[in-house]
N, C-alpha and C positions, 0 to 999 in steps of 0.2 A: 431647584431641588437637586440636590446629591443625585448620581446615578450611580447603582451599584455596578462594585468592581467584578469583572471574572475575565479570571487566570488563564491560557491557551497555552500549554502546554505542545513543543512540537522538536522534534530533533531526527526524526529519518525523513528519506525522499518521499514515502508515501503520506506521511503525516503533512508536509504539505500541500500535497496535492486536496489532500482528504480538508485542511485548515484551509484554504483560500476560501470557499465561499461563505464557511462558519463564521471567522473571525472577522470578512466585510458585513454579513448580517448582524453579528454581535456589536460588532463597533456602532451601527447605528441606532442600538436601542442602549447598551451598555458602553459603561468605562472598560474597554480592551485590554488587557495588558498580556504581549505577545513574549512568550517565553521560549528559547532555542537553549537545546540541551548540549548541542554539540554531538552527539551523536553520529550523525554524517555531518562531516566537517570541511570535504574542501570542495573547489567552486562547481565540479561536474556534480556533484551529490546537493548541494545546496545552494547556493549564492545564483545558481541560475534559475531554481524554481522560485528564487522571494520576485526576480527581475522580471522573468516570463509570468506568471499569473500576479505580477502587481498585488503582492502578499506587503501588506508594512512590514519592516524592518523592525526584527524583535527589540522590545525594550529591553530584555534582560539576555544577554548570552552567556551562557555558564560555561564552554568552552571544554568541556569534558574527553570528547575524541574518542578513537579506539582501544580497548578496555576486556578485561576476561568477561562474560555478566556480570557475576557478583562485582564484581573491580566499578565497573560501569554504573550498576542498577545504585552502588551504594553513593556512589561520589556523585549522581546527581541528586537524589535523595539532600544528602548535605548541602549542596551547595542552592538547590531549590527551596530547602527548610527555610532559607534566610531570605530568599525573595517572597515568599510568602508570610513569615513573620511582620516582615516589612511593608507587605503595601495592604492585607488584612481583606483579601478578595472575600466577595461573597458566596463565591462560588468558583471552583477548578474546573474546566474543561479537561479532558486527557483521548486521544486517537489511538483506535488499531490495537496495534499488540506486541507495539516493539519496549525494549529497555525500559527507553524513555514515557512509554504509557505505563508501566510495571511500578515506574520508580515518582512517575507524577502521583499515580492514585494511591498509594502506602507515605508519601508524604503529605496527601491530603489529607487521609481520613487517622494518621498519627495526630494532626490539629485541629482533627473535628471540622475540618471545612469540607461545605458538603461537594460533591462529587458528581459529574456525568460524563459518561465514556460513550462516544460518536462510535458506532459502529461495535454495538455489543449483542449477545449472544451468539457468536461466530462459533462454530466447533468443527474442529478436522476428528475429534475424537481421540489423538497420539498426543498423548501427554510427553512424549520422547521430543515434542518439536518445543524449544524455548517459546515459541510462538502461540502455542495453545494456554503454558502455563502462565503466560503471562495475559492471554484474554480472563480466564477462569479466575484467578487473582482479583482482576482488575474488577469482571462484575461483581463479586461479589463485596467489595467493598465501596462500590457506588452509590451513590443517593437514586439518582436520574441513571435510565438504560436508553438511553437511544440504538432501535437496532432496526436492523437495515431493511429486514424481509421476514416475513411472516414465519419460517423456518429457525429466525434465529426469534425471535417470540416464544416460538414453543419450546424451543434449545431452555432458555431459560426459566420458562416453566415448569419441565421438567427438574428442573435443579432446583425449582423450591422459588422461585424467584419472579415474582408476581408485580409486586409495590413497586412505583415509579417508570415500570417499563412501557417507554412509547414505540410504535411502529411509525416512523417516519420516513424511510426511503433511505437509497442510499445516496451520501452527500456527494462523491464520485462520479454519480450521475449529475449535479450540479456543475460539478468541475468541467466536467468535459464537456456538457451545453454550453455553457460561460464561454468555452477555448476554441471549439472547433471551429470557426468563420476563422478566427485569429490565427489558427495550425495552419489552415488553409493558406492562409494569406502569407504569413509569415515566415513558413519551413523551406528552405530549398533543398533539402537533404536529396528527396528523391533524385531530384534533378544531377545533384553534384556525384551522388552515385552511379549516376545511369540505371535507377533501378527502373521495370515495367511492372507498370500494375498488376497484380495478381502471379505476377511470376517469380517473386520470391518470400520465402521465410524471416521473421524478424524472432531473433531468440537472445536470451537473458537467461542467467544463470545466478542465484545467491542464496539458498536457505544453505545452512548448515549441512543436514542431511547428505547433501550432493558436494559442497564446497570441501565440505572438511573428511568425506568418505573417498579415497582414491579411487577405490574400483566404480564407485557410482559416477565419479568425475571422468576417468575414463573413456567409460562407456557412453558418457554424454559426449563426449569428444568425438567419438565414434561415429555417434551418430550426425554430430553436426557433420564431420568431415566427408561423412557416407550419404548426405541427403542429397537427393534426385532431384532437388529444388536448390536455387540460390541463397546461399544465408546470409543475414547481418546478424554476424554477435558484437550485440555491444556487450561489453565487458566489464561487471561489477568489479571493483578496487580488492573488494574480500576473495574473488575468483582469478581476479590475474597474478595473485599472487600463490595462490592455492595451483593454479597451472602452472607457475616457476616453480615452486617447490614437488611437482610430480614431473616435471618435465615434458610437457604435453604443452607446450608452446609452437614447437616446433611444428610436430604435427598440423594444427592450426595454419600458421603461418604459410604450408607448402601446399594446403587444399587450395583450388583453386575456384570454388564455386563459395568458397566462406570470404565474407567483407569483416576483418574486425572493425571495432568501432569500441571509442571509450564509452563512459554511461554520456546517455543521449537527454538531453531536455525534456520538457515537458510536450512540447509545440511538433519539436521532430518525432518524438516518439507516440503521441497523437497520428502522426502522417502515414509512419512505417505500418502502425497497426490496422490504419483504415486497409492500405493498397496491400496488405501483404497476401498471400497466397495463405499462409497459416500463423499464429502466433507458439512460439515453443520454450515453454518459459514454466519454471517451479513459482513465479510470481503472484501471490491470491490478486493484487489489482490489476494485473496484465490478464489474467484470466477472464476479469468483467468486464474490463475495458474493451476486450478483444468482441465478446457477448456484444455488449453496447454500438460496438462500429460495426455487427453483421462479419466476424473476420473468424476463422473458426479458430479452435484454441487447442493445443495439444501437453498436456501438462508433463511434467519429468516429475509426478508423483505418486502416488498410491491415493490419495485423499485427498479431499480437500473442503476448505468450508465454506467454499462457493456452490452449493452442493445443487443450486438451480440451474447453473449452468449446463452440466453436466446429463439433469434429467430433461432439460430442454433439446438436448444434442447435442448445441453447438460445443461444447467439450470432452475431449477424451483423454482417459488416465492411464497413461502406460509406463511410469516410473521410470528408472533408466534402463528398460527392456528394449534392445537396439533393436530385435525383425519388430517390433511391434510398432515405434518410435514412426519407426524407416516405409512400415505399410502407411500408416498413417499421415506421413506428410505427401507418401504417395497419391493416394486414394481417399482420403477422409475429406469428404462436403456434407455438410448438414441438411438435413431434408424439412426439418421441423419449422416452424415459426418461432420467432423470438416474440416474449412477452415482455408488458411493464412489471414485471417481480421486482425489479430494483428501484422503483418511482419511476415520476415525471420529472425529475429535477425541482423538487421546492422543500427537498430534505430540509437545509438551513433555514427556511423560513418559518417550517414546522420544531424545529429545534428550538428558534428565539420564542416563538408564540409562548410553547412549551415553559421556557426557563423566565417568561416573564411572568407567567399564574403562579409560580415556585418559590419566585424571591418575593412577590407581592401576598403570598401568602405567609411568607418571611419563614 
């Protein structure tokens, strides 16, 4: 017997993080068929998370690249309309909240092919962030809601949005069960740094908001350059150019307590986040990741829609406010308990179960 097709739509770093355990549980009930948008395109941004979490090698690569939105959201749009006229999926998968989730689920449901978005009813509430406007988009053109935490359940109920929605867990949590023995094993980074446990900071910088505002860029400069604690910035390709073009390389380069670092792997960046001192990052998955390893988390935003972190403790939000930033990697340790709000890791399995009662009910 035929096994129906679905489509995995994936093209930034965090969609594959988020698609490794989905599209190994999909492949063994369904026909997979692994789509890369090109989105992030060269080998630090991707070719090293297909290698390191042993993701198969998309069938279809559309090769798209860096792009204005519209420029981006439309050209994979077109060029995915033809991978799905063509192989006539049963069903589209689509992740998160980038372009590439924007532009899989508005070519889904323009062919009527039905739709589930891994990790929906997320809300930071800022429609200002491309990121909110592309979750909000995305559910509501979904068939299936797969969403991660009882908060984003209600997110969505609020909005009218009832039919199809599962609470499954988050697949993240999946991922990083799956990886951690193998981080362990496999990372030397600490080592090749000299870094010591708990005595430094791992920090990441890329929403918009911060990349593409000088003074917010700045000021995150600032604070990295001015922390009381050791840093690793590894350095998104959107931000190292965004610091050429304000001139705050410089800076950078002459602190002596900042490690630059290009973007870091899956396996190493797993490592940093267990042993660091704090996690400092605008990043929503470095936010739970950080929850998830016990590592506290200090966000460079205002909001955010990881919003359990936050009331559990382990998270604090101080935007680019450098005394606030700067107390905070001082002095901020969480006193509270971490819970399973995010699962047990068996998100993916609750997803296939799911999408198997879905097509079998045709």
């Amino acid at each position: 017997m035929k096994r129906p097709k679905i489509v995995n739509v994936v093209g930034a770093r965090p969609q594959f993080i988020k698609a490794s355990p989905v599209t190994r549980a999909v492949r063994a009930k369904f026909d997979g068929v692994l789509v890369h948008t090109g989105q992030h395109y060269d080998a630090d941004m991707s070719d090293v998370f297909f290698e390191e979490m042993e993701i198969p090698r998309p069938d279809f690569s559309l090769g798209v690249g860096s792009k204005s939105h519209a420029a981006q959201t439309g050209e994979i749009m077109e060029r995915l309309e033809e991978v799905l006229l063509r192989e006539k999926p049963a069903l589209v998968i689509v992740y998160g909240d980038t372009n590439s989730t924007l532009a899989g689920a508005l070519t889904a449901a323009k062919l009527n092919v039905p739709l589930a978005h891994v990790e929906a009813g997320l809300r930071s509430f800022d429609m200002s962030m491309p990121e909110e406007v592309n979750r909000v988009v995305t559910d509501r053109v979904s068939t299936l809601l797969f969403a991660p935490t009882r908060t984003a359940v209600k997110n969505l109920g609020t909005e009218g949005m009832r039919q199809g929605v599962h609470l499954v867990g988050d697949v993240m949590v999946d991922a990083l069960m799956d990886h951690a023995d193998k981080a362990e094993r496999a990372s030397t980074l600490m080592d090749q740094l000299g870094l010591v446990p708990r005595q430094f900071v791992v920090a990441t910088v890329h929403r918009a908001a911060n990349t593409d505002d000088p003074e917010n860029l700045s000021r995150i400069v600032d604070i990295i350059c001015s922390s009381p604690v050791q840093v690793v910035f590894s350095i998104h390709p959107r931000t190292r150019e965004a610091l050429k073009l304000n001139g705050l390389e410089v800076s950078l380069s002459l602190a002596r307590q900042v490690l630059l670092a290009p973007p870091l792997g899956y396996l190493d960046m797993l490592q940093l986040e267990k042993n660091a001192r704090a996690v400092l990052t605008d990043s929503g998955g470095m936010q739970k990741e950080a929850y998830i390893l016990g590592t506290p988390c200090i966000t460079l935003r205002n909001e955010t829609e990881w919003v359990e972190t936050v009331e559990d403790g382990w998270n604090l939000l101080v935007g680019t406010d450098v005394s606030r930033a700067l107390d905070a990697l001082g002095h901020f340790w969480p006193t509270s308990a971490r819970t399973n709000r995010f699962g047990t890791g068996d998100a993916s399995g609750r997803i296939v179960t799911v999408l198997e009662g879905f097509l079998r009910a045709g």
